[in-house]
C-alpha positions as CSV (number, residue, x, y, z in Angstrom):
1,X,-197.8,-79.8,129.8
2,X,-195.9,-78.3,132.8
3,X,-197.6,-79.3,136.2
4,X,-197.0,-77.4,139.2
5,X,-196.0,-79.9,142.4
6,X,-198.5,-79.6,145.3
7,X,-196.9,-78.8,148.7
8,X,-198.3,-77.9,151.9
9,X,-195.3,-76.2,153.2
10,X,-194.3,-74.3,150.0
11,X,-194.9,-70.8,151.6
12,X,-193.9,-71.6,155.1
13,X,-191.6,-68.3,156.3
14,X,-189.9,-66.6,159.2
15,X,-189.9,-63.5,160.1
16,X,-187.0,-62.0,161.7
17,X,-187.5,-61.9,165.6
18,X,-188.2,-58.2,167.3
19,X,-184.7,-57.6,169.7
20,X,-187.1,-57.7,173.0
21,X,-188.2,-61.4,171.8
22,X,-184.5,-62.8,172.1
23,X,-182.4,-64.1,174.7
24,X,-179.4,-61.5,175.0
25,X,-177.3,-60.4,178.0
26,X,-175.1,-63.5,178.3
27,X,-171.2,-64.4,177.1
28,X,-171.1,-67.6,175.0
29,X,-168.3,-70.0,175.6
30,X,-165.4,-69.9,173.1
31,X,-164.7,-73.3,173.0
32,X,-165.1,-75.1,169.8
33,X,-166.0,-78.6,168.2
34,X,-168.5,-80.7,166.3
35,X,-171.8,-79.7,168.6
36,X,-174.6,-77.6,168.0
37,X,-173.6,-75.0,170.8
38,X,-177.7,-74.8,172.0
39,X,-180.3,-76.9,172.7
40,X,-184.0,-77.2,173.7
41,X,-187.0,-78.9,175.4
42,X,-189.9,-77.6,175.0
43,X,-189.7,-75.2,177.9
44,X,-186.2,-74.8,178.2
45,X,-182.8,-74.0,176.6
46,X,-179.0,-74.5,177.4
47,X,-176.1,-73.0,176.4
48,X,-172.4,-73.3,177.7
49,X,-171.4,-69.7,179.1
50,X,-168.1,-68.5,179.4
51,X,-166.1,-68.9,182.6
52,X,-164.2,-71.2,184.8
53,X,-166.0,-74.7,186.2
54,X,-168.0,-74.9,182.5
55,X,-171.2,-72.3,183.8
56,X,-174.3,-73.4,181.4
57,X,-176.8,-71.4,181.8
58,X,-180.4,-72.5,181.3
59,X,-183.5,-70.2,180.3
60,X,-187.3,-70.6,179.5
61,X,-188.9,-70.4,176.1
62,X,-191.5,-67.6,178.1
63,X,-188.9,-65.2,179.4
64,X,-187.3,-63.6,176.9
65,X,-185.5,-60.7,177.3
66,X,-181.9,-59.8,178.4
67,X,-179.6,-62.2,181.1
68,X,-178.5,-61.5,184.9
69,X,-177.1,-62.8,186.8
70,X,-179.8,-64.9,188.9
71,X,-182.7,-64.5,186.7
72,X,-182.3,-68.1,185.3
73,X,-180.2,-71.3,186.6
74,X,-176.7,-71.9,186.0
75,X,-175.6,-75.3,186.2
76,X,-172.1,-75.1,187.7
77,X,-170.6,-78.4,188.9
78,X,-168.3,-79.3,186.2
79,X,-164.2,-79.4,186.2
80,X,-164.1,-78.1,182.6
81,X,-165.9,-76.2,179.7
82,X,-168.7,-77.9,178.6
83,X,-168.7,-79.1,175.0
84,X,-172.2,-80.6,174.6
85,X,-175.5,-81.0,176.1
86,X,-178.9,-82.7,175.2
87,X,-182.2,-82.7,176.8
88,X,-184.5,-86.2,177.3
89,X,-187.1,-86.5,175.0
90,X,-189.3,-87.9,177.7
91,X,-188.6,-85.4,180.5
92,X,-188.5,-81.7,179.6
93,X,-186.2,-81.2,182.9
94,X,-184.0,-83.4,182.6
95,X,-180.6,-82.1,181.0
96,X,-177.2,-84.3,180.2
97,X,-173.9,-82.6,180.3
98,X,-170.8,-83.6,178.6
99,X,-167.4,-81.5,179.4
100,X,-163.8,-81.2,178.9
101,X,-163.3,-83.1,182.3
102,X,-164.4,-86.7,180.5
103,X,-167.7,-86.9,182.6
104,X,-171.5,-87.1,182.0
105,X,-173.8,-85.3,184.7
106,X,-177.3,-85.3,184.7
107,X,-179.5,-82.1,186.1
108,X,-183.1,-81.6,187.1
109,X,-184.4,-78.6,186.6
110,X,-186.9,-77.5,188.9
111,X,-190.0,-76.9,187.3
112,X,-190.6,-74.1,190.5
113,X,-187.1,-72.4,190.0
114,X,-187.8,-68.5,190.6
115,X,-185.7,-65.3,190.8
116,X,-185.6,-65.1,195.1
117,X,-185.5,-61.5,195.6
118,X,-187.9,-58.7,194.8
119,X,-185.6,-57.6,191.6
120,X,-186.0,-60.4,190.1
121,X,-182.4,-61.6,190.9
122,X,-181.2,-64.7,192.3
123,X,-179.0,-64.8,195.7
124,X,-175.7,-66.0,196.1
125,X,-176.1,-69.9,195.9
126,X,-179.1,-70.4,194.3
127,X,-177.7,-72.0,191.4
128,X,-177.2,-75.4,190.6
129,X,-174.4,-76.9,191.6
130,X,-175.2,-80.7,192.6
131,X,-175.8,-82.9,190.1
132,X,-178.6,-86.4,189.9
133,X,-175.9,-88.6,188.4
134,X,-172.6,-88.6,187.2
135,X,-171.4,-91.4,184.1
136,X,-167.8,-92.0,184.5
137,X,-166.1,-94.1,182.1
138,X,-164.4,-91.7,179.2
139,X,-160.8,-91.4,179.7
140,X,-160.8,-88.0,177.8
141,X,-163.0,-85.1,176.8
142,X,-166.9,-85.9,175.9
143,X,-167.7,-84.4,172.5
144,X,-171.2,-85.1,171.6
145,X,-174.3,-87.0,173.1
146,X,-177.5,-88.1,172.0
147,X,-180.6,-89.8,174.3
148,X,-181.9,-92.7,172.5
149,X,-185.3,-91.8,170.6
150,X,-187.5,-94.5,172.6
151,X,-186.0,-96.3,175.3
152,X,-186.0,-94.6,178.5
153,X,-182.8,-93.6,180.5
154,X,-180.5,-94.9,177.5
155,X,-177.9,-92.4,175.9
156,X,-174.7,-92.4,173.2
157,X,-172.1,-90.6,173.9
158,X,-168.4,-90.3,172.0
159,X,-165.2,-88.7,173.2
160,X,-161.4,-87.9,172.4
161,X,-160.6,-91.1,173.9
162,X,-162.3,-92.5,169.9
163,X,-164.9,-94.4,171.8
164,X,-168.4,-94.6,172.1
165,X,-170.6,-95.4,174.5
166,X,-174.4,-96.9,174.9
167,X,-174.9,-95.5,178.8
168,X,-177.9,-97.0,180.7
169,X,-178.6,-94.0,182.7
170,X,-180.4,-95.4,185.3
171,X,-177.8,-98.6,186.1
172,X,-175.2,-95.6,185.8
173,X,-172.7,-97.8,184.1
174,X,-172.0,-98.3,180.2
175,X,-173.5,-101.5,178.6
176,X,-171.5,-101.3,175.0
177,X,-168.6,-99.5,173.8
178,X,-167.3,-99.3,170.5
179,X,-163.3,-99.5,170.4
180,X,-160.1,-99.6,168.7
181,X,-162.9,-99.0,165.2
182,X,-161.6,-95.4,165.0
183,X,-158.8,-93.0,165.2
184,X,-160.0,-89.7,165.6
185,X,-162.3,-87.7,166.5
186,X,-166.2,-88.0,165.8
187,X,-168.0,-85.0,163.5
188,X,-171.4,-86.3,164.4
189,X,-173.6,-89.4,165.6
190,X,-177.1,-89.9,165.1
191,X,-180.0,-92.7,166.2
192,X,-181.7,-93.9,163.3
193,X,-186.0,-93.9,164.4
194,X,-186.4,-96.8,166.1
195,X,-183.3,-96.8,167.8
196,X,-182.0,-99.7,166.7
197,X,-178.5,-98.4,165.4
198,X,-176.3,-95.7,165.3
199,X,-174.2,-93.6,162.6
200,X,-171.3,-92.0,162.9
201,X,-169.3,-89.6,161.1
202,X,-165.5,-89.7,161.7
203,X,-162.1,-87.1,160.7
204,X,-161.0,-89.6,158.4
205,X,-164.0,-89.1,156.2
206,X,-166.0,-92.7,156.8
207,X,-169.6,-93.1,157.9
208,X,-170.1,-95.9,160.1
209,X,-173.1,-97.7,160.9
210,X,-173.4,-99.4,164.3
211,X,-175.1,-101.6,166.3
212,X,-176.0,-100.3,169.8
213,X,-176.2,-103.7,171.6
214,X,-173.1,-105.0,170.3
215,X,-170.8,-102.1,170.0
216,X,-170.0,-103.4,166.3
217,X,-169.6,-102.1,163.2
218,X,-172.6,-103.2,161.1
219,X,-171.2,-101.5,157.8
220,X,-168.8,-98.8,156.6
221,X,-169.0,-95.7,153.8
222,X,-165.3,-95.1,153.3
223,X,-165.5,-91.3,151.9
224,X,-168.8,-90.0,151.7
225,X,-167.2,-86.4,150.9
226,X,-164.4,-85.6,149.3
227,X,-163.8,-82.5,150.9
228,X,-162.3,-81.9,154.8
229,X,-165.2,-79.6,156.4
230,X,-167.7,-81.7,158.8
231,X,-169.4,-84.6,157.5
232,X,-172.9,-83.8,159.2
233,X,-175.9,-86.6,159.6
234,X,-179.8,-87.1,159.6
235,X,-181.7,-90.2,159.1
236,X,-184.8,-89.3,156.7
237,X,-187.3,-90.7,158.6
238,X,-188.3,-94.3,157.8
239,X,-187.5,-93.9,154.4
240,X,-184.5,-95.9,154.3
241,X,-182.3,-92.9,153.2
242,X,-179.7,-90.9,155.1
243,X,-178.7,-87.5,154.2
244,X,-174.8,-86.3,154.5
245,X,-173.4,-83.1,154.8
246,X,-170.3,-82.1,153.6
247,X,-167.9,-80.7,151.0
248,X,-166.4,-81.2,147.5
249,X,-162.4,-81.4,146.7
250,X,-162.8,-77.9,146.0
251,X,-164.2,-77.1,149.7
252,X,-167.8,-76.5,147.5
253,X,-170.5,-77.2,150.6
254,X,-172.7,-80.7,149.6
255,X,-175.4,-82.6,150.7
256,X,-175.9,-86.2,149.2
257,X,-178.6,-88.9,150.0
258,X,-178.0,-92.5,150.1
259,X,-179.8,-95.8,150.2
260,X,-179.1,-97.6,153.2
261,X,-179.6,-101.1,151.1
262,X,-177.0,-99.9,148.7
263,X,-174.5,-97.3,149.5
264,X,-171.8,-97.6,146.6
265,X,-173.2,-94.0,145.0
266,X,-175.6,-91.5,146.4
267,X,-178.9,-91.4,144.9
268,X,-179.0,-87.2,145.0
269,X,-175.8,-85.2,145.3
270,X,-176.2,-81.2,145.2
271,X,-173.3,-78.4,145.6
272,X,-174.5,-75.6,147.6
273,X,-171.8,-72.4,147.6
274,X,-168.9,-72.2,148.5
275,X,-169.1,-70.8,152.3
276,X,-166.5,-72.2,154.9
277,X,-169.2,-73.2,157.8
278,X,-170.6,-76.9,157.7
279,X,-173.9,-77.2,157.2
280,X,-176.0,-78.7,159.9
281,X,-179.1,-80.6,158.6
282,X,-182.1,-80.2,160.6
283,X,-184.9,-82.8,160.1
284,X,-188.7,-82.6,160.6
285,X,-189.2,-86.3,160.0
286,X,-193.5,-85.2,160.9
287,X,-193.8,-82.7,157.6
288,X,-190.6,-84.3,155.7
289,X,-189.0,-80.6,155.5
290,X,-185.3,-80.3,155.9
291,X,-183.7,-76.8,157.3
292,X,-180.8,-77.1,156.0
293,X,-178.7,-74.4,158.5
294,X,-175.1,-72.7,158.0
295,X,-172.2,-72.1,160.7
296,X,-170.9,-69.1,160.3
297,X,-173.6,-67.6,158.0
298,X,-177.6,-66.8,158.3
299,X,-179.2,-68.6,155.8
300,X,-181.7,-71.4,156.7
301,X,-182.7,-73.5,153.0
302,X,-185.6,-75.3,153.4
303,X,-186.2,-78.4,151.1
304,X,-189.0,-81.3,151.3
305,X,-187.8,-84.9,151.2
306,X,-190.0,-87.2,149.1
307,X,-188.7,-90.8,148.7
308,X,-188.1,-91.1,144.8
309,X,-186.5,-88.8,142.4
310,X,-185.8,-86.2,142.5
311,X,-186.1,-86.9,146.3
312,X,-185.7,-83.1,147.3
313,X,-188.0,-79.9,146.5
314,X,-186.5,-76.5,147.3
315,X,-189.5,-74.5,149.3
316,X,-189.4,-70.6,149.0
317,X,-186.1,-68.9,149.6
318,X,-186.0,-69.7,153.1
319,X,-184.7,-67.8,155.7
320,X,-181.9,-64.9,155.8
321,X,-180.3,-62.6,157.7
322,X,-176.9,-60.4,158.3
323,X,-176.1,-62.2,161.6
324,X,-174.5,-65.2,161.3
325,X,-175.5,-68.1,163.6
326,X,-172.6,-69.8,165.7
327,X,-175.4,-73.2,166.6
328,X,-178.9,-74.3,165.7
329,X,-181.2,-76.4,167.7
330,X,-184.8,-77.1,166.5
331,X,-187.6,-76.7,169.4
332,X,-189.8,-80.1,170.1
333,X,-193.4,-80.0,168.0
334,X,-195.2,-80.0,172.0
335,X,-193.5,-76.5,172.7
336,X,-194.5,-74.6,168.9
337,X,-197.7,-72.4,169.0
338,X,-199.9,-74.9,167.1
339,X,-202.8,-73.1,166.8
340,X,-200.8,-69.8,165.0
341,X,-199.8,-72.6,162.3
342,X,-196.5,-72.7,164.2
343,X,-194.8,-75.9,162.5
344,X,-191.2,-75.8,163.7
345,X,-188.5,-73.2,165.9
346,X,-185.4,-73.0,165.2
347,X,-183.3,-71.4,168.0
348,X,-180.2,-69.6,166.1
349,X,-176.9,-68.9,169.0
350,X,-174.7,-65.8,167.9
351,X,-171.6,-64.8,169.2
352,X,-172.6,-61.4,169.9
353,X,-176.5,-61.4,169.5
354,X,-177.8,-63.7,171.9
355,X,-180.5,-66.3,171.1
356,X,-182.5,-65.6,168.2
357,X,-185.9,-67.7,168.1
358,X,-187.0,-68.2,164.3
359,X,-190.6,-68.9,164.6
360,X,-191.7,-70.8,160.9
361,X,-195.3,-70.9,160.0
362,X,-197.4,-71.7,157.2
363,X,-199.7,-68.8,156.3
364,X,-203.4,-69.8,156.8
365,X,-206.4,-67.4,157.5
366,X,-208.6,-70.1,159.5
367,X,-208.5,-70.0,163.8
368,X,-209.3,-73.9,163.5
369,X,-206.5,-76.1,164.2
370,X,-204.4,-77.2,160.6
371,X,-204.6,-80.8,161.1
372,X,-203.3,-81.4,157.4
373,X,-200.2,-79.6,158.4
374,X,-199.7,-81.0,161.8
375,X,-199.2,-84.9,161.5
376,X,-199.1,-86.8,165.3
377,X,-195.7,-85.8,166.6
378,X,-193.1,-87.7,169.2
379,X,-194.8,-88.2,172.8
380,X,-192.7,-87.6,175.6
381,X,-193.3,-91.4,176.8
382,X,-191.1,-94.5,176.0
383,X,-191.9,-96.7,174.2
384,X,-190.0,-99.3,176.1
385,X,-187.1,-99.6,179.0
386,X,-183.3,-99.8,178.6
387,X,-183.5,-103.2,179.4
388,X,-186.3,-104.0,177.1
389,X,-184.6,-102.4,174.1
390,X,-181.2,-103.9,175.2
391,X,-182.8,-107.4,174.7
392,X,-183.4,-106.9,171.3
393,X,-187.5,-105.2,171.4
394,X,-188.0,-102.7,168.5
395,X,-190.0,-100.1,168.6
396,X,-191.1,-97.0,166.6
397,X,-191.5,-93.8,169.0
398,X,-195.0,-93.1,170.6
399,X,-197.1,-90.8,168.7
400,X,-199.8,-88.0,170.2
401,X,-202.3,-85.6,168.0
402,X,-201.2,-81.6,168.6
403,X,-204.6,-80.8,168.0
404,X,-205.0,-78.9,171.4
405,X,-208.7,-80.8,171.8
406,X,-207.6,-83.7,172.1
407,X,-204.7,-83.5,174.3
408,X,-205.1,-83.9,178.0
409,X,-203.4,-80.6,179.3
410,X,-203.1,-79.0,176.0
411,X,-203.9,-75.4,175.5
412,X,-203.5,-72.8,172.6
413,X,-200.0,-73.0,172.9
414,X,-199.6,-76.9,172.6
415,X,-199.8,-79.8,174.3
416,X,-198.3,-80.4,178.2
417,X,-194.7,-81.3,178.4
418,X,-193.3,-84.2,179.2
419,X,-193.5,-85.5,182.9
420,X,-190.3,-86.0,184.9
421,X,-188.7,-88.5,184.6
422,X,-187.9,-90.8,188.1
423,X,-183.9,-91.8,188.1
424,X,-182.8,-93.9,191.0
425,X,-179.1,-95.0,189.9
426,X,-176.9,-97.3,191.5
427,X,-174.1,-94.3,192.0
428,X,-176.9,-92.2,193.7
429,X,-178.5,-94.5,195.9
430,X,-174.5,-95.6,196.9
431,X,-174.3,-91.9,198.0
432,X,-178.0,-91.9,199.7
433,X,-176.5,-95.1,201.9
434,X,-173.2,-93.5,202.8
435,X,-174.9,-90.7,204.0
436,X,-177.3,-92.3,205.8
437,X,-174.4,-94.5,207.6
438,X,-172.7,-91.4,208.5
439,X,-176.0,-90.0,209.8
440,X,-176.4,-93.5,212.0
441,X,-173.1,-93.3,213.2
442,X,-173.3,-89.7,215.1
443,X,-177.1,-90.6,216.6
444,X,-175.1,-93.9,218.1
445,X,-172.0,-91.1,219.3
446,X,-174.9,-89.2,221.0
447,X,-176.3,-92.3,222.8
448,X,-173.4,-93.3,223.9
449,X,-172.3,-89.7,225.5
450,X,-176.0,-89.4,226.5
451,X,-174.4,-93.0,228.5
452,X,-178.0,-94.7,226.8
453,X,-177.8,-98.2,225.7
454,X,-180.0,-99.7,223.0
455,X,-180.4,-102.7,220.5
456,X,-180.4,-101.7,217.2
457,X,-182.1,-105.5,216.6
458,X,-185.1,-104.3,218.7
């Protein structure tokens, strides 16, 4: 007898978005590379613009509508294009930059940032052009970045100088750097949950697993794919798997899942067309759906992940459109409209189209909040320190309910965002002194043209 497999999320869809409910106005960046061109917190976005100095501009989830000039922050204090960016998962202001120009800066949004005039435009200079911190220690361009999923103020970076870096944000300094393990340059790198190691996709078609705290190579894959598009990564939760993303000899697109206990075949391996964009897995590890997203094209396949054979169930036809989508990003579960069965948004970058927010829900015809379809998401609180993590504590992330009730500050919409995050590095309190040295040294020029003595031990 043929039986019909249950799924909550088999009729999830998306709609696509009305024209006055996207971002437009704005000229993307034409640089290229591994990244996913746009990313989100849950009340922001950022994506590189096009110009001299690397301009990124940075809009709100609430505002859409077409870009001018001064109607949201642009983050201008780089040297060169920038090539990725990634917000902290415990502070919905606080945005890492990585650029052509080998640095790292980190920027605060204001949560009060305004248009200053009556338009609605901003005056000359009321971008932002100071960064909190700057991480030097890259000797060529910064490719890709990744803030660790619990330990606060700790990020992974990777560059054209075929390093990468654990950074603890705070100390401004790197603590472990992996060298001389590879050769060119890096298609992806991904946190597993806890945090407690790092994969990374490489050019010469190996998948590395590595220890943060060491910098060492824990194990190696040596050709997950056959073909030469991106080998693309996502941890499946705590399942113990890891999905690839790739292509065959005959540049057929793949994905493949493997057992991290025993990696000598994958346990799934599934062609998907023949298209010339890599795919670019995106992960719910809450509901276990995987959207699996196209470069260069504009279908999103959704699948559900369920840890034994045949491990993945297609859902629906997903989404498609006649634009293609230059980057992805997905939105954090605190930022989706719970309560209008909201489970994930997927922001889709065009080259010509702006931002395009793809809003997908699972049809129900109750008010009352789904709690079957909304399983206690990521918190935007650590679950322990750099140092704590660096010294060996595991942890899985912290959890909160979405059910708006229950949430202190929640409302229809979701939970509150994350609070800001306090960062008091060594490189900014150096500046704070040296200013502060310069600022003693004209009050004593005063005195002493004033002819007033004094005893700066009194």
């Amino acid at each position: 007898m043929f039986k019909i497999r249950q799924s909550k999320y088999r009729h999830i869809f998306c709609d696509q978005p009305k024209t006055e409910l996207c971002y437009t106005g704005f000229r993307v960046a034409t640089t290229t590379g591994e990244t996913q061109y746009i990313k989100a917190s849950t009340k922001y976005w950022a994506v590189a613009m096009f110009g001299g100095g690397g301009p990124l501009v940075v809009g709100r989830h609430d505002r859409p509508g077409r870009f001018e000039d001064g109607t949201s922050p642009i983050l201008k204090g780089h040297h060169g294009s920038v090539l990725d960016m990634e917000w902290s998962p415990f502070d919905d202001s606080l945005l890492a930059t990585g650029s052509e120009d080998s640095t790292i800066k980190l920027w605060s949004i204001p949560d009060d940032w305004e248009p200053t005039d009556e338009r609605g435009l901003g005056k000359e200079g009321s971008h932002i052009s100071e960064s909190m911190i700057d991480l030097e220690g890259h000797d060529k361009r910064v490719t890709l970045m990744r803030f660790h999923p619990t330990a606060s103020n700790t990020m992974l970076s990777t560059s054209a100088d075929h390093t990468v870096k654990v950074w603890d944000v705070e100390a401004g300094e790197a603590i472990t750097s992996l060298d001389g393990e590879i050769s060119d340059l890096s298609q992806d790198i991904v946190w597993d949950v806890r945090g407690d190691k790092y994969v990374l996709s490489n050019k010469d078609k190996a998948i590395r697993f590595v220890d943060p705290r060491t910098g060492a190579v824990i194990s190696k894959l040596e050709k997950a794919h056959e073909g030469s598009k991106s080998v693309k990564l996502s941890f499946l939760g705590e399942s113990g798997k890891l999905l690839s993303t790739g292509s065959t000899k005959q540049s057929g697109r793949e994905l493949k899942i493997w057992d991290l206990k025993k990696m000598d075949k994958p346990l799934h391996s599934e062609t998907i067309d023949t298209a010339s964009g890599a795919l670019m897995p995106l992960y719910d590890q809450d509901t276990s759906v995987l959207y699996l997203c196209g470069k260069g094209d504009g279908i999103i396949r959704l699948y559900e992940f369920e840890n034994k054979e045949p491990y993945l169930h297609k859902l629906n036809d997903g989404f498609r459109s006649t634009t293609p989508g230059k980057g992805y990003c997905t939105v954090p579960k605190r930022g989706l409209n719970i309560m209008n069965c909201e489970t994930t948004r997927i922001m889709k970058l065009t080259n010509t189209d702006g931002i395009h927010p793809l809003h997908f829900t699972v049809p129900r015809k109750s008010d009352a909040f789904q709690d079957d379809i909304f399983p206690p998401t990521a918190a935007p609180t650590p679950a322990h320190s750099c140092e704590q993590w660096f010294k060996g504590s595991s942890k899985l992330p912290k959890t909160m309910k979405l059910d708006p009730n229950s949430m202190s500050g929640g409302g229809s919409k979701g939970p509150a965002a994350g609070k800001r995050v306090s960062i008091r590095s060594l490189p900014t309190l150096s500046k704070e002194v040296d200013a502060l040295k310069k600022h003693v040294a004209y009050l004593e020029g005063k005195l002493k043209a004033a002819k007033i003595s004094y005893d700066p031990m009194k």
